[in-house]
Structures are given as C-alpha cells and as structure tokens.
PAZADO-144935 format. One line per field, with one value per residue (C-alpha): chain; x, y, z. Coordinates in steps of 0.02 Angstrom, whole numbers, plus 50000, padded with zeros to 5 digits. Example, Ala and Ser with C-alpha at 12.3 -4.5 7.8 and 13.67 -1.06 7.14 Angstrom:
<sites>
ch: [A,A]
xx: [50615,50684]
yy: [49775,49947]
zz: [50390,50357]
</sites>
This chain:
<sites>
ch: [A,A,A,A,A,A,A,A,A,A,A,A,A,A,A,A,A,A,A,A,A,A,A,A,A,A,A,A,A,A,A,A,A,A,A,A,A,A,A,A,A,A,A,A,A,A,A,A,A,A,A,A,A,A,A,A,A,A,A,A,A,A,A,A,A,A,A,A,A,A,A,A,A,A,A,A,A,A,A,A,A,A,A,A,A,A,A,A,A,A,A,A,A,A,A,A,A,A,A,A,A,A,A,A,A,A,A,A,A,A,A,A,A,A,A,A,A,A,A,A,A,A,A,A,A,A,A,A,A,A,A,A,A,A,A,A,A,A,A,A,A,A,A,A,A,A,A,A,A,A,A,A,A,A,A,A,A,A,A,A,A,A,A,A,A,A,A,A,A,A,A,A,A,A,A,A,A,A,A,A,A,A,A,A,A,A,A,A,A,A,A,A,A,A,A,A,A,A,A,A,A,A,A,A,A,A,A,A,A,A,A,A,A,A,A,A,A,A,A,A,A,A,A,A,A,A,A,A,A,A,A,A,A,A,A,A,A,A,A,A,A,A,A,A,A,A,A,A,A,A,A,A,A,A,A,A,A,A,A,A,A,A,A,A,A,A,A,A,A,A,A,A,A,A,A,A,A,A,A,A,A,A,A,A,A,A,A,A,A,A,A,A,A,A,A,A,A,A,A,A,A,A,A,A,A,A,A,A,A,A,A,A,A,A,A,A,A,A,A,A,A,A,A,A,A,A,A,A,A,A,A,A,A,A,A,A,A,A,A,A,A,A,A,A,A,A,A,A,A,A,A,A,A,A,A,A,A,A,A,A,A,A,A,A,A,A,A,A,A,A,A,A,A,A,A,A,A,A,A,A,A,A,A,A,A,A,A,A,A,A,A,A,A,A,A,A,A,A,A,A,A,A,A,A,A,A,A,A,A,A,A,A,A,A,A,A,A,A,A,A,A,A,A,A,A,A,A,A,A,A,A,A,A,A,A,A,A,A,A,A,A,A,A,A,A,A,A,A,A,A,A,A,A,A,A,A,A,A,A,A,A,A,A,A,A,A,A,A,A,A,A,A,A,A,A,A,A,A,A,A,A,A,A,A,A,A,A,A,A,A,A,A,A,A,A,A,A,A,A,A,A,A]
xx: [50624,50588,50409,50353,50358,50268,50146,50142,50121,49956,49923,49920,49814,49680,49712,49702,49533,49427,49322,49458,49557,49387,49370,49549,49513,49359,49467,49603,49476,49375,49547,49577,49450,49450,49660,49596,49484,49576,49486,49428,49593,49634,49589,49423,49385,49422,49326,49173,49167,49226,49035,49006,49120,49053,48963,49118,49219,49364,49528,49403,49357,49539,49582,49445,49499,49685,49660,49555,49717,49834,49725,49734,49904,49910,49789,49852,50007,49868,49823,49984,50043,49921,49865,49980,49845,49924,49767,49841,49960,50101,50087,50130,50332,50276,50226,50384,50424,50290,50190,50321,50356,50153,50187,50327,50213,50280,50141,50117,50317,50309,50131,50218,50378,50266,50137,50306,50383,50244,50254,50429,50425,50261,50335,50498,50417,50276,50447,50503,50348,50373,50549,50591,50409,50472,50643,50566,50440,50535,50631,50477,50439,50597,50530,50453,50414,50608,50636,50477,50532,50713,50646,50548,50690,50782,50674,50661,50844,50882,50760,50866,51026,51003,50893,50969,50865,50940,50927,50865,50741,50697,50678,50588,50447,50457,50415,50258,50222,50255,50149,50007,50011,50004,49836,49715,49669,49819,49775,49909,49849,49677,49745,49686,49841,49830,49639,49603,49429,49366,49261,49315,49496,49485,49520,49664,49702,49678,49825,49730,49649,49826,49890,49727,49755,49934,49954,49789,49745,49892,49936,49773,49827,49969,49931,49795,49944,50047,49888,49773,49791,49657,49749,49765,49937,49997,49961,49982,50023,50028,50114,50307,50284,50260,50404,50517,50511,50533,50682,50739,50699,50843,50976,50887,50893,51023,50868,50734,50820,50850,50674,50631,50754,50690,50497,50529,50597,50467,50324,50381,50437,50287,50311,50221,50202,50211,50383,50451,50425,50456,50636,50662,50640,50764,50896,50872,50869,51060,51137,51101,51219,51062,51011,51006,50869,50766,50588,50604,50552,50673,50602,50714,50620,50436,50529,50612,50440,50318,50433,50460,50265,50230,50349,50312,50105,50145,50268,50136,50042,50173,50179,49974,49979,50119,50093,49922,49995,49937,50079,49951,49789,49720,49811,49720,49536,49609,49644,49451,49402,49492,49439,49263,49282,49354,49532,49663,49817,50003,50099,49983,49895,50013,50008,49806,49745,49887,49766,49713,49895,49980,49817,49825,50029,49985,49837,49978,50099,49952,49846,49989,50019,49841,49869,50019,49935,49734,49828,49951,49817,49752,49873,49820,49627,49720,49848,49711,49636,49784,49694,49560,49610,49638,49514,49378,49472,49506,49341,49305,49479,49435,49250,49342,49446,49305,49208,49370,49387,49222,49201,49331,49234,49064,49108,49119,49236,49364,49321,49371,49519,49563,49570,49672,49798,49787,49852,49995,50040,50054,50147,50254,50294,50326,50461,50549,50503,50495,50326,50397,50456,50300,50200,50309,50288,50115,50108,50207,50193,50087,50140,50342,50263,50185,50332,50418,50317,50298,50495,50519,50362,50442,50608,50556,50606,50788,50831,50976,50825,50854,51021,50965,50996,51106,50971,50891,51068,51098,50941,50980,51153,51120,50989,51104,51237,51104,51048,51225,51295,51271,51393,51523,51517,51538,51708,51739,51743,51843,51991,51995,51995,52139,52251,52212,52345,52479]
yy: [48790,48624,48696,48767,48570,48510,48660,48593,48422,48473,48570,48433,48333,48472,48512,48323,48315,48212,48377,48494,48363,48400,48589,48598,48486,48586,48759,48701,48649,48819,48915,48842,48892,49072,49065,49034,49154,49322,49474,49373,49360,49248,49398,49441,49257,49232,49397,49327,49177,49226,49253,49063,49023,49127,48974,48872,48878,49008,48830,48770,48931,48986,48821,48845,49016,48983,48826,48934,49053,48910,48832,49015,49008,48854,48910,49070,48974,48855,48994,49074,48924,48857,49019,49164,49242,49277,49203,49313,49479,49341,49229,49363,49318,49120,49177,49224,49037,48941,48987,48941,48768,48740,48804,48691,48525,48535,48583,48457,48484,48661,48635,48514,48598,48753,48663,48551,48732,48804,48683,48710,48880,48849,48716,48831,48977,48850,48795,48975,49020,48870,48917,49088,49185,49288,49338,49369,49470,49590,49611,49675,49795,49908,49907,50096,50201,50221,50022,49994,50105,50041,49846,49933,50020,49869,49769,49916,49929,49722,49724,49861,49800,49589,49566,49505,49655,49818,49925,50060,49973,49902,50108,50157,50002,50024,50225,50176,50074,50224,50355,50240,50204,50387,50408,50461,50538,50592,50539,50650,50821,50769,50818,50747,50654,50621,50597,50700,50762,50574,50517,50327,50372,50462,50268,50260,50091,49931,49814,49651,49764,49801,49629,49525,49661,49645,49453,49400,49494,49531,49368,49311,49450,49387,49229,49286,49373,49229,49118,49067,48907,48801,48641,48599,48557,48390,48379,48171,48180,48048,47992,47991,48176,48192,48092,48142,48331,48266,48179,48345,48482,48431,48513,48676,48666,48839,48928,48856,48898,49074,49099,49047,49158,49310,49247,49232,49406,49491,49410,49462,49663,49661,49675,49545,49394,49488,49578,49429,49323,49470,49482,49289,49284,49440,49350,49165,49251,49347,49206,49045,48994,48943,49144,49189,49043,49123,49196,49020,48889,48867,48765,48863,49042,48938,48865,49029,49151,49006,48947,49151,49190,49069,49073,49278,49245,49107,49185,49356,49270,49281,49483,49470,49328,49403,49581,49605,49703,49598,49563,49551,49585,49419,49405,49587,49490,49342,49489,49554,49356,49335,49516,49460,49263,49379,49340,49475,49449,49505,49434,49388,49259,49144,49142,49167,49058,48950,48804,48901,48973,48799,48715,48840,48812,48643,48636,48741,48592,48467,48601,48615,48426,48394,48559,48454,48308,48371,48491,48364,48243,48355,48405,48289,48369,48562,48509,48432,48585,48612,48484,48600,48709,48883,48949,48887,48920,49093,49160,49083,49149,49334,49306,49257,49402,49527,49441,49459,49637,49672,49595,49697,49864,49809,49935,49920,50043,49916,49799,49931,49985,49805,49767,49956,49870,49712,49817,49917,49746,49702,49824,49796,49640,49674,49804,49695,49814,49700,49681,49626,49813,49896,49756,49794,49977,49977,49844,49943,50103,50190,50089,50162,50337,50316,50254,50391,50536,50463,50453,50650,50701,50617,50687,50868,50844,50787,50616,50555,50487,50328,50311,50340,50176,50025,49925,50043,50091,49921,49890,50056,49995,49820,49921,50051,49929,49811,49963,50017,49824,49827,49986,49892,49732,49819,49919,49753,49673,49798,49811,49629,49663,49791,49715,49529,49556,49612]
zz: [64702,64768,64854,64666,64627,64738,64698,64517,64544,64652,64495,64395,64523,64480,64282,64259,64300,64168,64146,64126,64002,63886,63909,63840,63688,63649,63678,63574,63422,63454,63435,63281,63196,63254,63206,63036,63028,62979,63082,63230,63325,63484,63595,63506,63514,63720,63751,63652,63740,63905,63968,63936,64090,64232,64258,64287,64436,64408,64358,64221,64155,64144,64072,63930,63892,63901,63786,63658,63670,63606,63480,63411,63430,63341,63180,63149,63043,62916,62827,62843,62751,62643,62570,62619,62717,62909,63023,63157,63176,63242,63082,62957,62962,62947,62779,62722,62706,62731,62586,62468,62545,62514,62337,62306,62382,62556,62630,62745,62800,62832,62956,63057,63067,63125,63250,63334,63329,63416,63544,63591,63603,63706,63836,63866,63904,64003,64105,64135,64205,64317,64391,64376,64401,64552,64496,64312,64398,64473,64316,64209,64357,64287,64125,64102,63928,63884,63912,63796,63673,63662,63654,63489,63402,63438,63325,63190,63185,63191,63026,62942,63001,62999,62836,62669,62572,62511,62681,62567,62524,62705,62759,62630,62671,62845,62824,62730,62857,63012,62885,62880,63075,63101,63015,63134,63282,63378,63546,63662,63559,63505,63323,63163,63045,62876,62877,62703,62779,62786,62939,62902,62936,63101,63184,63063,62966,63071,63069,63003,62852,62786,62834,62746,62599,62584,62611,62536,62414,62348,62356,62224,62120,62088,62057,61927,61835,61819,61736,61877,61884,61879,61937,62109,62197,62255,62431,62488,62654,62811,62941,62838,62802,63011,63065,62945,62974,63172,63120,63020,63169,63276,63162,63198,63377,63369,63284,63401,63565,63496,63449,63623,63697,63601,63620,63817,63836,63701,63807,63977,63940,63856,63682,63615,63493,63342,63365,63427,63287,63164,63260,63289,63097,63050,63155,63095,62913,62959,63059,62958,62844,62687,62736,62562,62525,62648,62570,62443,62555,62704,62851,62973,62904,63006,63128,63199,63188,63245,63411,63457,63433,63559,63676,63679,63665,63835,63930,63930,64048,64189,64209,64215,64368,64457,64427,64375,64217,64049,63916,63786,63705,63773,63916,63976,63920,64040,64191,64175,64174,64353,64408,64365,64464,64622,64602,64607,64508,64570,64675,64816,64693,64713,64882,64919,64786,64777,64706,64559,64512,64501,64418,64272,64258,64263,64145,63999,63990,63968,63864,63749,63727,63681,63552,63472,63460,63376,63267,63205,63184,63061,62969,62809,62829,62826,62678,62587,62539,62430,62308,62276,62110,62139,62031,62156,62304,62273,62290,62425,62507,62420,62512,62680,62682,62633,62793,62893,62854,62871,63050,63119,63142,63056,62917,62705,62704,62796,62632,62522,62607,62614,62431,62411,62526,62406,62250,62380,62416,62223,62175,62309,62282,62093,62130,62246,62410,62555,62635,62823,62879,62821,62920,63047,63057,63048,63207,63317,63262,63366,63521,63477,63482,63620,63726,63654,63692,63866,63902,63815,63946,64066,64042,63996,63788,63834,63736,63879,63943,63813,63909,64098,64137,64095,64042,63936,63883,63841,63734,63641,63602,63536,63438,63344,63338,63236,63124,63076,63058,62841,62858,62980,62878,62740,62810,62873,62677,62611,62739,62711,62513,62536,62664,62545,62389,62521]
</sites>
C-alpha cells in the first residue's frame, strides 16, 4: 500500500507538468462541448481526436484523451438541465430532476449540485483505483455472461420494485422499450426482428435517436401545448447560488456515497455509466424520505444519477489497465490508443511501464479538479441561456437535435425516426407512462440478451446456470427480492392494518 504512494506521488511529479496542466484544460473544454452536443458522445469524440496525439508521447496523449472523457462527463448534465435534452446516454436520469429545478429558476442550483456531484463520484472512484486495483482486479475476472446478466436484471427489477410509479405501468414502459431493442438483425441467428421489410431498420433504433426524440422533442411539444412561451426564465446567478448549494450538499452525503458505491461497482463488472445512474436514481427515489417530490425538482434526484455516472464512467478505466478488458465504450477507444503507442494493458502495465500507469492516476485527481473548477466557472454563461425566450430557442434546440440525429449514422431517416420518437414520448408523458424504464430497456436491451443467450449456450438451455455460483446467486437474489418488494410492502401494510385495531 505504502509503495502505490510513492508510485503516485512520482505520478504527480509527471502529470504536473506545465504542458500536461494545459492539455487537460483544453480536454476538459473540448469535452464540453461534445457533452452538449446530443449524437456525438464522449466515445465518438476521443476516437475522433485520438489521431491528433500519436504525435505526443503516450502520458500526454492519455492525459488529453482522458480529460476530453471528463469534460464529456461533465457536459452531458447542461443540456440535461437546461433543456431536458440528455447530452449523453448517462444524463437521461439527471433529467428527471434537473429540468424542473431549471423550470422553477434554479437552474444555476441544480448545475452545481450536478458538476460538485460529478466530482465526487469522480475522486472516489479516482481513490479506488488508487488502493484497491489488484484486489478489484481479480474480482472482475469472475464476472462471466451469467454475472453480466444478473448485474442487468438487477437494475430492471430495482426499477420495477424501488420506483414510486404504478409497477404496471413501469412493465408495460419497460416492454416498449425491450420490443424496440429487439428490432433488427438478430446477430446469434442472422434473423431479421420486427423490421416490416424496411432496409433502414435492419441496424435497429439507435439509443440517442429515441433518447433526443423522447427527451427533446417531446419535451418542445409539450411546451408548445401548454402556450409556448415567449418569455424567457429568470436565470441571475453568481457566486451565492455556488456556495450555497455547497453549503446544502452535505445533508445528502447518504445519497452521494450510495451513488458512488453503486457507480464503483457498475464501472468495474462492466456495466456502465448509464445503468448506474439509472439505478443510483431508482434507489435515492425509494429510500429518501421527500421520495414522493422526486420528478418535481429535488436536488437529491441530480445528485444521486450525476455522482453514480461518474464514478461508473471513472472506475471503467481500472478493468482496461489491469486487465486489458475495457469497461466502456471510451474506455475500449482508450485500449486501441495504448495498443497503438506500444503499451499493453493488464496487469504487467503496472509493473513495465510503471511511469505511465501512476502519471495517468495522477493526472485524474488533478484532471478532475481543473473539471470542477472551468465548469463551475461557467455555470452563469450555461444558465444564462435560460434568458433567451423559448420561442427562439426552440428551433434552434429542434435544429440541434435534427443535426444530432442526423450525425449518428449520416442518415435522414434517423431525423425522421427521431421526431416519431418525439410524439411516443408525448403521448407518453400525457398518459402518465414513465419514460425512465423504456430508456432503460432500450439501453440495455440487447446487451441483457446477449448475456443471456451466452449463459443458456453455455449451460446447454438449463437456467440453474443464474444460480451456479454465490455471487451470481447473490446478484439474482437482491434482484428478485427488488422486483417483488411493492408485493411484500404491500403484505407488509396490511398485516399491520389488521393486527392495528387489536
């Protein structure tokens, strides 16, 4: 324990370098921009500018790349926020509350609480990394198709079982949300699903068409409906707004080391970002006591999503060092970056290029302070917008998400499908069917078949595979035990009710 100090503090000997200190600035502003920009994605972004680095020698290039990553991380949640448009797969359960707050003028308290959210969930995971990578490592080496799989249901069932809607109605949104992943090309039989004869379909539905759809246009239709407003909002922010909301975060600190708990272990089996904030947001939503509120405006409803997405999207990098297996989209761009510089992640990297290892842990704690501080900084210039009255903003928003959808396959029919997923959304909305499960669904989808059919190939068909092991057991259990819980509580109310008047 003591040596992976002294390895960091050499780290930070080498991150600390004047050079690298501007290379994460410049990452962290690029990342931004492409978090804002629906369709572009923080992987998209690091693979486009990954061929600018080969120049660089392999601790800068990471640095760059990994700073872009953040800044992402970071912008994903403004237009979550500010416009109800999810900038990345990972901000779509910031919405739930975020949105609202901007609505209601507290626009400037709901960024803050997300970017100093962001950075805690960051730094713990940052600190995990630091002291448990070999005993973590090991850990995600047991994780096979049935362990995926159960980690999946798990968050299915916690959504069904821990949300505050009608579990009815959470099913019926969530099975959209499976028949829609399923369009497609089948790719273990080769067979076509749900295609209708069209050529477009045969890729099925991308995730950020239905969530731009969904979120943003639905979003502008409903506003139209209810007058389209052509005021602007209130949106004087400074310093006050900042420290205040600092001063308020404490009294979540339950809900932020949960998040990061849930985040950590998302990011390392891999599941990813988006689960983890989806979950994180399911459980802050069941276990606070202002629950109910959630969906209005509740500052714990950003806090819990935004702290779990990046703990999850940081702690992904730790099963691509030490095992050479990427935890996410960007992390697997990050693994053909070092494959291309000559460097061979698992667990001989820390040992062969010890230099470069600790320089990059290094380089995330002071990456992720400089994140805090530009994106905070800003926070007035993002709120601002708020000023502008919505009926000039939203064509430019409706223009941004056409561009968005468009730029994810260079293809009008992604527009069009785009604005079909706008009026689903609407309608949605309208009859009270919650939006999250669907979104859910249509994330993991295919990934929970996939793990599935592996484990029944696997296991010749028979389903004890899901409870081979204790810790696939264990994950399984928690899981049904989360999708049954509205039944148990409910036995649980009315023994109370009957054994009460005796």
């Amino acid at each position: 324990m003591f040596e992976n100090f002294v390895n960091l503090w050499h780290g930070f000997g080498i991150a600390a370098d004047p050079f690298n200190i501007l290379l994460m600035a410049v990452g962290i502003l690029l990342g931004v921009i492409i978090g804002v920009l629906p369709g572009l994605g923080g992987a998209n972004g690091v693979a486009i500018l990954l061929p600018l680095t080969f120049s660089m020698s392999p601790t800068s290039a990471i640095i760059l790349l990994t700073c872009i990553y953040w800044g992402a991380l970071f912008g994903g949640a403004i237009t979550s926020v500010l416009f109800n448009i999810p900038g990345e797969p990972w901000s779509v359960a910031t919405t739930f509350d975020g949105h609202p707050m901007a609505r209601s003028g507290r626009a400037g308290e709901a960024l803050t609480a997300a970017f100093t959210s962001s950075f805690v969930g960051a730094f713990v995971a940052i600190v995990m990394i630091t002291m448990i990578a070999p005993l973590v490592a090991q850990f995600a080496l047991r994780f096979g198709p049935a362990e995926k799989f159960a980690v999946y249901f798990l968050a299915f069932a916690s959504f069904v079982g821990m949300s505050k809607e009608p579990p009815a109605k959470t099913v019926v949104s969530m099975m959209i949300g499976f028949a829609l992943a399923a369009v497609g090309l089948d790719m273990v039989t080769g067979q076509l699903r749900l295609t209708f004869g069209s050529e477009e379909l045969l890729n099925g539905f991308d995730f950020l068409i239905a969530v731009i759809g969904l979120f943003g246009i639905g979003e502008i239709l409903l506003t139209m409906e209810e007058g389209l407003e052509f005021r602007g909002k209130a949106a004087k922010i400074d310093a006050k707004v900042v420290w205040h909301t600092w001063k308020t975060l404490p009294k979540y600190w339950a809900t932020s080391l949960r998040s990061c708990v849930i985040g950590c272990w998302m990011g390392i089996t891999p599941a990813g970002a988006t689960p983890a904030s989806f979950m994180a947001y399911g459980v802050a939503k069941r276990v606070s006591k202002t629950g109910k509120n959630f969906g209005n405006g509740e500052i714990e409803g950003v806090i819990a999503p935004e702290t779990a997405a990046h703990a999850a999207g940081t702690s992904a990098m730790l099963p691509m060092l030490a095992l050479g297996v990427p935890g996410s989209p960007t992390a697997a761009v990050l693994l053909g970056g070092l494959l291309i510089w000559g460097l061979q992640p698992g667990p001989m990297l820390f040992v062969e290029q010890s230099e470069f290892v600790w320089g990059l842990i290094a380089s995330m704690y002071l990456g992720n302070i400089v994140g805090l501080i530009l994106v905070l900084t800003t926070v007035p210039l993002f709120a601002s917008i708020l000023r502008i009255p919505f009926s000039i903003i939203a064509p430019v928003i409706l223009v941004i998400c056409a561009i968005g959808a468009y730029t994810v396959n260079n293809n009008v029919f992604d527009v069009v499908m785009m604005l079909v997923f706008g009026v689903i959304g609407y309608v949605l909305k309208k009859t009270n069917y919650p939006l999250a499960p669907l979104v859910l669904a249509i994330v993991l989808g295919d990934s929970a078949e996939e793990a599935f059919r592996q484990s029944l190939l696997g296991s010749a068909g028979s389903l004890s595979v899901f409870w081979s092991t204790p810790l696939v057991a264990t994950i399984m259990g928690i899981g049904l035990l989360a999708g049954v819980w509205p039944l148990i509580s409910n036995l649980i109310s009315r023994v109370r009710g009957v054994a009460q008047p005796a």
